[in-house]
MARKEDO-7818 format. One line per field, with one value per residue (C-alpha): residue number from 1; residue in three letters; x, y, z. Coordinates in Angstrom, 1 decimal. Layout:
MARKEDO-7818
resi	(NUM_...)
resn	(ala_...)
xx	(X_...)
yy	(Y_...)
zz	(Z_...)
end
This chain:
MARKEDO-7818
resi	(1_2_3_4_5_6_7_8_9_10_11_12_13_14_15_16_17_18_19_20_21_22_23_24_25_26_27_28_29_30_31_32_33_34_35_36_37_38_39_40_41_42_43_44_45_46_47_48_49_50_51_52_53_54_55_56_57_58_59_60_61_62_63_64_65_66_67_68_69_70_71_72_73_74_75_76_77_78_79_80_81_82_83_84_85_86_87_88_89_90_91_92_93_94_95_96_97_98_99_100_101_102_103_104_105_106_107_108_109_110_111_112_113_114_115_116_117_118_119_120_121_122_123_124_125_126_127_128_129_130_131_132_133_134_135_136_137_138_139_140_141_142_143_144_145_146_147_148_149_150_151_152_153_154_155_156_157_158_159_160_161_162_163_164_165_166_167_168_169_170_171_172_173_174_175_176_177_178_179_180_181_182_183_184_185_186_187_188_189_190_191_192_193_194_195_196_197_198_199_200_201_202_203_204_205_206_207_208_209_210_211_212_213_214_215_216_217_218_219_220_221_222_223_224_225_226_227_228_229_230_231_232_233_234_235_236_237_238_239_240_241_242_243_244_245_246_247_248_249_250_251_252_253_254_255_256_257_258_259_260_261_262_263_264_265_266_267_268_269_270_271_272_273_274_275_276_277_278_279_280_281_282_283_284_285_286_287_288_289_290_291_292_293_294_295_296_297_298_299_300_301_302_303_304_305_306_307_308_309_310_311_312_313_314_315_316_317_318_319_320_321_322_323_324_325_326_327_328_329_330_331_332_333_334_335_336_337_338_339_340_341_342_343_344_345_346_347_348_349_350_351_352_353_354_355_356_357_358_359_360_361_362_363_364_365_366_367_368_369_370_371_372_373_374_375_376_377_378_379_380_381_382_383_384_385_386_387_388_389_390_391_392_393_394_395_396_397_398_399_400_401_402_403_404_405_406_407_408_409_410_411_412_413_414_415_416_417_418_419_420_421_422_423_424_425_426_427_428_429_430_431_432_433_434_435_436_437_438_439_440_441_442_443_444_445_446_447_448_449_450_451_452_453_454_455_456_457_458_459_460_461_462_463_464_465_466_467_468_469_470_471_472_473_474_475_476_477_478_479_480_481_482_483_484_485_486_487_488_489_490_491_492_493_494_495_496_497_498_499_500_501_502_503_504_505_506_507_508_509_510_511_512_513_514_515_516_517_518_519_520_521_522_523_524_525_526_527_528_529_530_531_532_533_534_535_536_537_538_539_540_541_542_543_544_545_546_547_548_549_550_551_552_553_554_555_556_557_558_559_560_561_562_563_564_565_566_567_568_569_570_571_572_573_574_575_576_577_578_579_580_581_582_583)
resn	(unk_unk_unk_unk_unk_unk_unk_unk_unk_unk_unk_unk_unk_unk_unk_unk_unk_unk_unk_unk_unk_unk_unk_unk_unk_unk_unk_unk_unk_unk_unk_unk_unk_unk_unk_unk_unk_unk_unk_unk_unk_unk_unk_unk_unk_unk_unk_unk_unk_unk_unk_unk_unk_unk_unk_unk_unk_unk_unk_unk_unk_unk_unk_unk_unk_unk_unk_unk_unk_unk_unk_unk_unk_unk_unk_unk_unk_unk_unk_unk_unk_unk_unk_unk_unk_unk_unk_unk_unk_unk_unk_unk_unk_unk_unk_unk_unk_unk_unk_unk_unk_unk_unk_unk_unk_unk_unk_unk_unk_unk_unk_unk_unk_unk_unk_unk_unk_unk_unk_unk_unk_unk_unk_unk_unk_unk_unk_unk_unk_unk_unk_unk_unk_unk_unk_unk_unk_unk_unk_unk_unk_unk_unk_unk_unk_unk_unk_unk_unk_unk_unk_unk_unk_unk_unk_unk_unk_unk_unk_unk_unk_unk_unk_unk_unk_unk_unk_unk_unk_unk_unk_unk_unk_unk_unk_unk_unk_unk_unk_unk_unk_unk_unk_unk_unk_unk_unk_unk_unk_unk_unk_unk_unk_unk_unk_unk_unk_unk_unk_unk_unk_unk_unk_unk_unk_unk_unk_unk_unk_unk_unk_unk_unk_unk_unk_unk_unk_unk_unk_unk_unk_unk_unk_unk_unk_unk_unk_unk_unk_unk_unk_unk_unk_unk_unk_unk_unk_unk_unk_unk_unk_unk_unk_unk_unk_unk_unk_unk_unk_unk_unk_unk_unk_unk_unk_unk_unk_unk_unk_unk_unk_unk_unk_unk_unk_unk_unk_unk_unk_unk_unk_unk_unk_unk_unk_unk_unk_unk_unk_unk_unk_unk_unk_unk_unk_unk_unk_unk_unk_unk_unk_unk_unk_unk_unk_unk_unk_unk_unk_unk_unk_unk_unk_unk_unk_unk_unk_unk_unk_unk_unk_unk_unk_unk_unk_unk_unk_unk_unk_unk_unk_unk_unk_unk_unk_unk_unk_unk_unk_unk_unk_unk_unk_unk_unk_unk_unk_unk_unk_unk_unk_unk_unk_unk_unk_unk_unk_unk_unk_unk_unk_unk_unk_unk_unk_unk_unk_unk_unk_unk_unk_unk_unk_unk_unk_unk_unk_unk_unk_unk_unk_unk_unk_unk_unk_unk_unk_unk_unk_unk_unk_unk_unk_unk_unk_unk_unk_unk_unk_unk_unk_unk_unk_unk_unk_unk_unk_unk_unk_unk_unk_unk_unk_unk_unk_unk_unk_unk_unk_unk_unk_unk_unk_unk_unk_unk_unk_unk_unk_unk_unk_unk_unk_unk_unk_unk_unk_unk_unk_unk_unk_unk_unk_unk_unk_unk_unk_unk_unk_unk_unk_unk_unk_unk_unk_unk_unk_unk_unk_unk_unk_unk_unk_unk_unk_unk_unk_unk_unk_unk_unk_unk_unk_unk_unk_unk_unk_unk_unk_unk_unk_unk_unk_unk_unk_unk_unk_unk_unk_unk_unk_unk_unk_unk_unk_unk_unk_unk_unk_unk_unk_unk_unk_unk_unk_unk_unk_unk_unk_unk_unk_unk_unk_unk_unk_unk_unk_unk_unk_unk_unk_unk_unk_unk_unk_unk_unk_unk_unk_unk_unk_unk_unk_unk_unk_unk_unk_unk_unk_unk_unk_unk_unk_unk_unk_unk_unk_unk_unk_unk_unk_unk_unk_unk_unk_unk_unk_unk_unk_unk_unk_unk_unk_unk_unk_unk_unk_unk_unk_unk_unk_unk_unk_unk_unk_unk_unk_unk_unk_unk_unk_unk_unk_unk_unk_unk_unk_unk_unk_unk_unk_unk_unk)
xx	(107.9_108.1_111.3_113.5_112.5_114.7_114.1_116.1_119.9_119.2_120.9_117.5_115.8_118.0_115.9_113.1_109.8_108.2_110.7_109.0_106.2_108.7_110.9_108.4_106.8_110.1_110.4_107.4_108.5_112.1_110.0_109.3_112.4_110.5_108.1_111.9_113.2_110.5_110.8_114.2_114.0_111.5_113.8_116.2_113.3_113.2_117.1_116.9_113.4_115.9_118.7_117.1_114.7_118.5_119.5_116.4_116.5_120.4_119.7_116.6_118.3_121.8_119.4_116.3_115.5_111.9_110.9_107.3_109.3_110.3_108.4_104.7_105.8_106.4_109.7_107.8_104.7_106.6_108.4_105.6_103.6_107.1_106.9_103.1_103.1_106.4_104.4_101.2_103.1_104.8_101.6_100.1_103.3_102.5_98.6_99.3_98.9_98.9_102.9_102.9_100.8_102.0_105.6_104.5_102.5_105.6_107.4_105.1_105.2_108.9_109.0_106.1_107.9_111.3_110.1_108.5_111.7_113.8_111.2_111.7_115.4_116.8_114.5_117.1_120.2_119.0_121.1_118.8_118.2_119.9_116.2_115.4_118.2_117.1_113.7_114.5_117.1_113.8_112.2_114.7_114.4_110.9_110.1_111.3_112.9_109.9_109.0_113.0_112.8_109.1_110.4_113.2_110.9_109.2_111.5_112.8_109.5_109.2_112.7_113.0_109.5_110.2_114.0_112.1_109.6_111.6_114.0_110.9_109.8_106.4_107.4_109.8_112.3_112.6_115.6_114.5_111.4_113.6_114.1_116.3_119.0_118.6_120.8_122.5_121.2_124.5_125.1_121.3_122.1_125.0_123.1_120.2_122.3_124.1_121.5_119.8_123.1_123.5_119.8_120.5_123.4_122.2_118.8_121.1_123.1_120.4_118.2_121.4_121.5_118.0_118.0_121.0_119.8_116.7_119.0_120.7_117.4_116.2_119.7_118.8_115.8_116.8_119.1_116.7_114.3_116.6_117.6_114.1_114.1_117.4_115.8_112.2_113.2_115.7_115.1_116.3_115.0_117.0_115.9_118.2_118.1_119.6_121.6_119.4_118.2_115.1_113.8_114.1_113.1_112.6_112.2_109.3_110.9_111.3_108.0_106.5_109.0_108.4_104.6_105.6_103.0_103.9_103.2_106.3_108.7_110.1_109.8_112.7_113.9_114.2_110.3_110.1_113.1_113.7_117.1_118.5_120.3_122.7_123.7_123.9_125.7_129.3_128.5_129.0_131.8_133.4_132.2_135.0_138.0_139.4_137.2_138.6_137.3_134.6_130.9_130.0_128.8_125.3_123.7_120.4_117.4_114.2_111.6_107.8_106.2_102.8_103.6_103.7_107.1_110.3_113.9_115.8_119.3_120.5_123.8_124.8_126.6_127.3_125.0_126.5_126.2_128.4_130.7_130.8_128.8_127.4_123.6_123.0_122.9_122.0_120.2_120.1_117.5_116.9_113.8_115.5_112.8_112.2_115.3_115.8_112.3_114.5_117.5_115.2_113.6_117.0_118.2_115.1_115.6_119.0_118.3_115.4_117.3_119.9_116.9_115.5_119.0_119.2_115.5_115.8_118.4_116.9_113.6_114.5_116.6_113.8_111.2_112.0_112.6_109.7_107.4_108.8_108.2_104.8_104.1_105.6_103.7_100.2_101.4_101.6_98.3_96.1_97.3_95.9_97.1_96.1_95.0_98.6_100.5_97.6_97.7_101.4_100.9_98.4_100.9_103.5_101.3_100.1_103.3_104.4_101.3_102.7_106.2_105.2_103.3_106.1_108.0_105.7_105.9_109.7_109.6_106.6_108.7_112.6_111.3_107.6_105.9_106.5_103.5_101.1_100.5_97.4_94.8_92.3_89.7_91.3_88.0_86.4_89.3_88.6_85.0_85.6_87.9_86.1_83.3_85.1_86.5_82.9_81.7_84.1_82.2_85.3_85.1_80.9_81.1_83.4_81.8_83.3_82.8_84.3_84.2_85.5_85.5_82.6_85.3_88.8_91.4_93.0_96.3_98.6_99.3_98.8_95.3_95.6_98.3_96.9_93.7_96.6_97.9_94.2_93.5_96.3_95.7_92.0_92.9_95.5_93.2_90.4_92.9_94.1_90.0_89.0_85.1_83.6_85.6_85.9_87.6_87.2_88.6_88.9_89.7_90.5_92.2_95.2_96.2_99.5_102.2_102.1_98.1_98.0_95.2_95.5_94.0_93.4_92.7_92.1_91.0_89.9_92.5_95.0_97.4_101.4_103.8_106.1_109.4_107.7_106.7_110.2_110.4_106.7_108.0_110.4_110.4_110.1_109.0_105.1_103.7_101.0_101.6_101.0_102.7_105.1_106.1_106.4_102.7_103.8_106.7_105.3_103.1_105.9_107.3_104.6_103.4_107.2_107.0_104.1_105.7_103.6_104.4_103.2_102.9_101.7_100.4_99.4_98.5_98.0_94.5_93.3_93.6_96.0_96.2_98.1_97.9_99.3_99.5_99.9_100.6_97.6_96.6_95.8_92.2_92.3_91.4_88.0_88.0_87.0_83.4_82.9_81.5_79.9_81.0_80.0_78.8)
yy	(105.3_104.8_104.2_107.3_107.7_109.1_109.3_107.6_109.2_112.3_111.4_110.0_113.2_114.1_111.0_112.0_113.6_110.2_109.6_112.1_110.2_107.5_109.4_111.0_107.9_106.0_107.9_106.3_102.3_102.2_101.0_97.4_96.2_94.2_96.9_99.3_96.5_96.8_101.0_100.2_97.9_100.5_102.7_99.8_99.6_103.5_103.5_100.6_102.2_105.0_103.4_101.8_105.4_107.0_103.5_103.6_107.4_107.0_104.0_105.7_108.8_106.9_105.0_106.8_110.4_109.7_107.7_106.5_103.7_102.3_98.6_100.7_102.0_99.1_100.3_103.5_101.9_99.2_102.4_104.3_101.2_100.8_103.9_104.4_100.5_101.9_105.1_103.0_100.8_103.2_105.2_101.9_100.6_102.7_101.4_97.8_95.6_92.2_92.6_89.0_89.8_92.7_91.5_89.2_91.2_93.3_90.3_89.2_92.9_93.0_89.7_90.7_93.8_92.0_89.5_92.3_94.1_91.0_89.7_93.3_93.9_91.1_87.9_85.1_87.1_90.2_92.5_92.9_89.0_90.7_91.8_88.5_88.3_91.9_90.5_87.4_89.7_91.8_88.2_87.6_91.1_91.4_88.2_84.7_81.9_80.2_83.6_83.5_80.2_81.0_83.6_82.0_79.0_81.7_83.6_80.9_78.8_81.9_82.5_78.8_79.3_82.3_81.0_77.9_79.4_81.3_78.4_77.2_80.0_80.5_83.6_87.0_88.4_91.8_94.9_98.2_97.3_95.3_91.8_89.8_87.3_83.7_82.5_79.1_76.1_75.6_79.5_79.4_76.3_77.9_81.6_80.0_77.3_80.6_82.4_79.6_78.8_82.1_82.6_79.8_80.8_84.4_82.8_80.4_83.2_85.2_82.4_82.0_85.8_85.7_82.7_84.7_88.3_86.3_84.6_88.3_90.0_87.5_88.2_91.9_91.6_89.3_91.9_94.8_93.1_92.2_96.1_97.1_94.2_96.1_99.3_98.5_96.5_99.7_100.8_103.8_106.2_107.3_110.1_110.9_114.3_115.8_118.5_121.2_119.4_118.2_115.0_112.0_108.9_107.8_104.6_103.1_104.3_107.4_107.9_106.5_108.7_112.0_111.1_111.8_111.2_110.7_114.1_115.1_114.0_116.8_118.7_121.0_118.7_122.2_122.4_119.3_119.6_123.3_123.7_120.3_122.7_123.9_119.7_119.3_122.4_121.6_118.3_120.3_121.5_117.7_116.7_118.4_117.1_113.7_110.6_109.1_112.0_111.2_113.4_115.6_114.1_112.6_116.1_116.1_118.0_119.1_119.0_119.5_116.5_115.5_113.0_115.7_117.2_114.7_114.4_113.2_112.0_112.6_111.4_112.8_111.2_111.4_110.0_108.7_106.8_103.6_105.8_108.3_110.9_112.9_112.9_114.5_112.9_110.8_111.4_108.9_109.9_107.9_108.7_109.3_111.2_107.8_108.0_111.8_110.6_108.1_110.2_112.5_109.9_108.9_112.2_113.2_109.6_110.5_114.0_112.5_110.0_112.6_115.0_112.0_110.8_114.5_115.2_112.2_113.4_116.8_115.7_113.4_116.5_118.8_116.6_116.6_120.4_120.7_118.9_120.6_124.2_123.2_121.6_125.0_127.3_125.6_125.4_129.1_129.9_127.9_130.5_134.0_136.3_139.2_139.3_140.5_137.5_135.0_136.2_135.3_131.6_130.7_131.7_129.3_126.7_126.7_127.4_124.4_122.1_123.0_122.4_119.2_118.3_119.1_116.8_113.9_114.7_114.0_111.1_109.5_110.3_109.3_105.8_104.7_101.8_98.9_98.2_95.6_94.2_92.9_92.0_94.8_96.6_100.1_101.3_100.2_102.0_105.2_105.6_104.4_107.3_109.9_108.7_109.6_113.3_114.3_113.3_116.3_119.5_121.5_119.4_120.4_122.8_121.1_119.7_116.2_113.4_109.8_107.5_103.8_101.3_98.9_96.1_96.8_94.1_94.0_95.0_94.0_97.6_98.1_99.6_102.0_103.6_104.2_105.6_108.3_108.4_109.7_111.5_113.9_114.4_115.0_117.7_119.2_119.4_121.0_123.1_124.3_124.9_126.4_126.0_125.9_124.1_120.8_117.5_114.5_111.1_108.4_104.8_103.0_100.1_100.4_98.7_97.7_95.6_95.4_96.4_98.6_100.7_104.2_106.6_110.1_113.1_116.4_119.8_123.1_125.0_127.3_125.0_124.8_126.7_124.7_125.7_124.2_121.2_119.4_120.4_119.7_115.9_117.8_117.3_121.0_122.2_123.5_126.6_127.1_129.5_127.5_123.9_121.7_120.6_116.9_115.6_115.0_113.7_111.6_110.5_109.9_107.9_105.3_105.0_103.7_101.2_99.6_99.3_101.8_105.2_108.6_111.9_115.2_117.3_121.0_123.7_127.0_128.6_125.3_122.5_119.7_115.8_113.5_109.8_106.9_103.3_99.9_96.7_95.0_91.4_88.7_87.2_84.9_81.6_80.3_78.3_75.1_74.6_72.0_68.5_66.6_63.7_60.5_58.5)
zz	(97.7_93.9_92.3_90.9_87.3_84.4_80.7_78.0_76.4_74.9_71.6_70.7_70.3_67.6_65.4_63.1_64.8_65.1_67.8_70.1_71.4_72.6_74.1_75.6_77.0_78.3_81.1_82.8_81.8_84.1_86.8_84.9_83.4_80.8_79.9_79.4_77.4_74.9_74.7_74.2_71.1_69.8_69.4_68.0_65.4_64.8_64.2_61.5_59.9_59.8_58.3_56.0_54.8_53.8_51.4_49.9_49.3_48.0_45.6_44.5_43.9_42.5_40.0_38.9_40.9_40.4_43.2_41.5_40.2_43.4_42.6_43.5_46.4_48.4_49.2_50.7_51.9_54.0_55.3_56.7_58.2_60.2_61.5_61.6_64.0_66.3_67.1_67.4_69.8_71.9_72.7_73.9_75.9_78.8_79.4_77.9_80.5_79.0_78.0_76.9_74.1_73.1_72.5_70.5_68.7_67.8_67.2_64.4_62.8_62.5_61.2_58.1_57.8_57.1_54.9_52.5_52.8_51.8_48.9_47.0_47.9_46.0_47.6_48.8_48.2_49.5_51.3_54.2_55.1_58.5_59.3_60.1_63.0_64.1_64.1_66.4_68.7_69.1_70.6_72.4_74.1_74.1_74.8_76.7_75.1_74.2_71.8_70.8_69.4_67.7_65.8_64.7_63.4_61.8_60.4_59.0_57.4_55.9_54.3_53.4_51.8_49.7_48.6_47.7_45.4_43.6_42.9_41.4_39.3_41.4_42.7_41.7_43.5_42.7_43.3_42.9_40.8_38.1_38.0_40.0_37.9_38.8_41.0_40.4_42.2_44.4_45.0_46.3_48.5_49.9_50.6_51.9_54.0_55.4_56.2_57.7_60.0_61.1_62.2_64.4_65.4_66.2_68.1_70.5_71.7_71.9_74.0_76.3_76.8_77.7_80.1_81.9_81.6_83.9_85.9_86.9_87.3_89.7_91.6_91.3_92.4_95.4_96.1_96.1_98.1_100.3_100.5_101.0_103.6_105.1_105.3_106.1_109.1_110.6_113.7_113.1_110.6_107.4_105.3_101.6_100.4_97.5_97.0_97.6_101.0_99.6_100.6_97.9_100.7_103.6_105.5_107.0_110.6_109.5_108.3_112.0_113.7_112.3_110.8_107.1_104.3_100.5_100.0_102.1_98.9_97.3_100.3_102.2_105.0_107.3_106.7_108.7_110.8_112.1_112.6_110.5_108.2_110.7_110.8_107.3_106.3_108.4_106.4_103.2_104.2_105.2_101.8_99.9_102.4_101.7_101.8_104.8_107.0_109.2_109.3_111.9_115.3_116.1_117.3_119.4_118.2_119.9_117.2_116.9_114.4_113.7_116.9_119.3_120.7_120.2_120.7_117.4_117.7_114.2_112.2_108.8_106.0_102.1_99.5_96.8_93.6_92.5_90.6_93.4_92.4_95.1_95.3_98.4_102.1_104.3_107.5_110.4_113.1_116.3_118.8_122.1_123.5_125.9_126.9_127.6_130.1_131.6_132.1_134.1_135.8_136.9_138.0_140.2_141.5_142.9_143.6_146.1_147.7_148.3_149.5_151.4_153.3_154.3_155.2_157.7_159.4_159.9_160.6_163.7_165.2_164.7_165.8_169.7_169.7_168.2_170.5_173.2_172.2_171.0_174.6_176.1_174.1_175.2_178.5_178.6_176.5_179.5_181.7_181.9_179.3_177.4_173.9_172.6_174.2_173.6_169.8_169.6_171.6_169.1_166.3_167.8_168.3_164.3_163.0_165.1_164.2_160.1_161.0_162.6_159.5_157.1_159.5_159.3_155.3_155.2_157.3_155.2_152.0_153.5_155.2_153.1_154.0_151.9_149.8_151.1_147.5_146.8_143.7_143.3_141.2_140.4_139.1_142.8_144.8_142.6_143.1_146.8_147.1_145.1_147.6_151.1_148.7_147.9_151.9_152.6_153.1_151.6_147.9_148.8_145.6_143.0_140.4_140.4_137.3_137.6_134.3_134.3_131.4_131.8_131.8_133.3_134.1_137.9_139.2_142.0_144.1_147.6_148.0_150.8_149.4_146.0_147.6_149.3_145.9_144.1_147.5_146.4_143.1_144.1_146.6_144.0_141.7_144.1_145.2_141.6_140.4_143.4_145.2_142.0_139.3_137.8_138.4_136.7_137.3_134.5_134.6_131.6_130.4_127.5_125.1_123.2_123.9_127.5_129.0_131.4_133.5_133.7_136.6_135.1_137.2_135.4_136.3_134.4_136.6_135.2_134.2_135.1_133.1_130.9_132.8_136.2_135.2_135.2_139.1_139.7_141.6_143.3_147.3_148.8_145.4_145.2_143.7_147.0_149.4_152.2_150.6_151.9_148.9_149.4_148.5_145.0_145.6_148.3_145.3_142.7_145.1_146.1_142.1_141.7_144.7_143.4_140.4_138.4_136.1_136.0_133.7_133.9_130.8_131.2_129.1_130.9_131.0_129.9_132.8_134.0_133.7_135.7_134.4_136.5_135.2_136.5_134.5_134.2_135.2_133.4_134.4_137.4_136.8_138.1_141.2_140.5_141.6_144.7_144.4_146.0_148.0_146.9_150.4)
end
């Protein structure tokens, strides 16, 4: 996410229209710190260019009002080259890319410039010998303290030079295009001795400013690593918004947890989180009470993201600045849609063994009963009877042979076998079992598929169990499609952080509705006329003894999809081969 970006004070529009394109162009360098230190000493230069336009207008105007007599227009000339190389410069700044060079290319300008503004302004006692410390201050900005002391040197080879040669006579200083009066030999000592101490003076502070200024944007940029560190490494996702609750960042988690692109920046945070405003507008309202108040509470939310369906836990708080200027706020946003699965997975847990401790009871009281009417009502039927009473005997005996296999449902559910655990092939128990389902001549009709991964690891489960396990599904889904649908079963290997292997069965039937499907593991739940209502759950339940999962998707008028998974194995070791025994 790039960096927020603001422009430079607005009391430098008020300069002269050369300003513009610099102003223009300094919103775009506050991402590199050196690259904004150089638009910031151009505009250092503009003010001084300025400066120094208004005393040479007033002394023109104070001492001839024609201003051909300025010394040919040096005066003038020197002028617009300053301004014509800051514009130059500032268009470039934004493209440079070698900044090395180009600071000390601006360096070596300045320092030209102020030596032909010194040599016509007086020479060695000019008034504007401070040029040269502007010119090394720019160094020491632009530049490091190797391009600090070089243009220092410079500056002063080149004033030593000039102050020389005039105390020789080789060379003219001029003021205003009239001659300047020789100074005497110990007055020019002194000014040049002056001048010379205070360049020195202004370039070690200047190179100690430098070497700290590094020093603290190292530690701020420690710092703001470290930050990004912070916030890149969060668990939990944080989106900022401002003011009008449009989004200004967000975290790397936030970004995984809701699927946002670059492109959401800028955007309403209710766009992407339906119902979000209804958090963030009580915080609106804590915002104006005292500072020690606390936000609202962490409030769940059900949202649709580019991820699929989620549960977001989300906590609001201020965003501020370091003066305490409000910027917006601060979301907090935790994926709890894992543990809203668990919580569920917990309460269908107890609600079965409930179910269970209950169904066992019943089922051994009902089971001797039971027998016995069933025994009576056969009894009868081998007698002679007419077609009325026969009729109802053969009733009895049905309804009895169901009840009994409801009966033989609970107990299998309330008291399972304990799995037999052993190292299999899932993909050879599948198509072992889709086998024995197509040999039945009620599956004759349904179009059945089964696809397996040409390499698949091996799990530990109990194999007779899991073949009642698919032998379920597979009559579900035969059931659900009808005579003439289709079922497919697909075995496949996952990745990730722990591998698994999932079993997929999946029909074109018409689907569950969405307000069934939290009930469909229920025991005595089933949406058949004629169900008992436990074969799922009988199903639920094995899958969790052999230490497996499993999930259901539907959609209605499309098909449904249950996927179990087992932790997969890692590859056995070969045995080592026999050898031979030496005689």
């Amino acid at each position: 996410m790039a960096p927020h970006r603001s422009g430079l004070p607005l009391s430098s529009q008020s300069l002269a229209d050369a300003a513009r394109p610099l102003t223009r162009r300094t919103a775009s360098l506050r991402a590199d710190p050196r690259r904004r230190r150089i638009g910031v000493f151009m505009l250092v230069r503009l003010v001084v260019l300025s400066l120094f336009t208004v005393v040479a207008g007033f002394l023109a105007w104070q001492y001839d009002r024609s201003f051909s007599s300025l010394y040919h227009g040096f005066v003038w000339g020197t002028l617009v080259v300053g301004y014509a190389l800051t514009i130059v410069f500032a268009r470039m700044l934004p493209r440079v890319r070698d900044l090395e060079r180009f600071a000390w290319l601006q360096t070596s300008a300045d320092i030209v410039l102020a030596a032909v503004v010194v040599q016509v302004s007086g020479g060695t006692d000019s008034g504007f010998v401070s040029l040269y410390l502007i010119a090394v201050l720019g160094a020491a900005t632009m530049g490091g303290g190797r391009q600090t002391w070089a243009a220092a040197g410079a500056c002063a080879l080149i004033y030593g030079s000039t102050s020389l040669l005039e105390a020789l006579g080789v060379i003219e200083a001029t003021s205003l295009g009239a001659p300047v009066p020789e100074l005497p030999l110990g007055e020019r000592v002194a000014v040049v001795t002056r001048t010379l101490a205070g360049l020195l003076g202004v370039t070690v502070l200047s190179f100690f400013l430098n070497r700290q200024l590094a020093s603290s944007n190292l530690q701020v940029g420690d710092l703001r690593a470290m930050n990004e560190n912070i916030l890149r490494s969060l668990s939990s996702g944080l989106v900022g918004v401002d003011n009008e609750g449009r989004i200004i960042y967000f975290n790397p988690a936030a970004r995984t947890i809701l699927g946002l692109r670059d492109q959401d920046l800028h955007r309403p945070l209710e766009e992407l989180l339906p119902g979000v405003d209804e958090l963030l507008r009580p915080l609106s309202t804590v915002l104006q009470l005292d500072a020690g108040r606390r936000g609202p509470e962490p409030s769940e939310l059900r949202v649709s993201t580019r991820h699929g369906s989620r549960v977001l836990r989300l906590a609001c708080s201020r965003l501020r600045d370091g003066q305490g200027r409000r910027l917006g706020q601060l979301v907090e946003l935790q994926d709890v849609t894992r543990v809203h699965e668990l919580s569920e997975q917990v309460r269908r847990s107890e609600r079965l063994a409930a179910v269970g401790g209950l169904a066992a009871s019943v089922a051994h009281e009902i089971r001797n009963p039971l027998a016995a009417i069933s025994g009576s009502a056969e009894l009868l039927g081998s007698d002679g009877r007419d077609d009325e009473d026969a009729r109802l005997l053969s009733i009895i005996v049905r309804e009895s042979s169901r009840l009994s296999t409801l009966v033989t449902d609970m107990l299998a559910f309330t008291r399972p076998r304990p799995p037999q655990r052993a190292r299999v092939s899932m993909a050879r128990v599948a198509e072992e079992t889709l086998e024995h389902f197509r040999a039945d001549p009620a599956n004759g009709a349904l179009e059945t598929h089964c696809r397996a991964d040409a390499e698949l690891p091996e799990v530990e489960v109990d194999p007779g169990q899991i073949r009642q396990v698919l032998w379920n599904l597979l009559r579900n889904a035969a059931e659900a499609t009808g005579s003439s649908g289709r079922v497919e079963l697909a075995v496949r290997a996952l990745g990730g952080g722990e591998p698994e292997v999932e079993l997929a069965v999946s029909d074109d039937g018409p689907g569950i509705s969405p307000d069934r499907l939290d009930q469909i593991f229920d025991p005595f739940f089933t949406t058949k006329e004629r169900g008992t209502g436990f074969g799922l759950a009988i199903v639920h339940r094995i899958v969790q003894d052999n230490g497996g999962s499993i999930e259901l998707s539907s959609t209605e008028d499309v098909g449904t999809t249950f996927r179990v998974r087992f932790p997969a194995l890692p590859p056995a070791a070969a045995e080592p081969a026999p050898t031979a025994a030496s005689s």
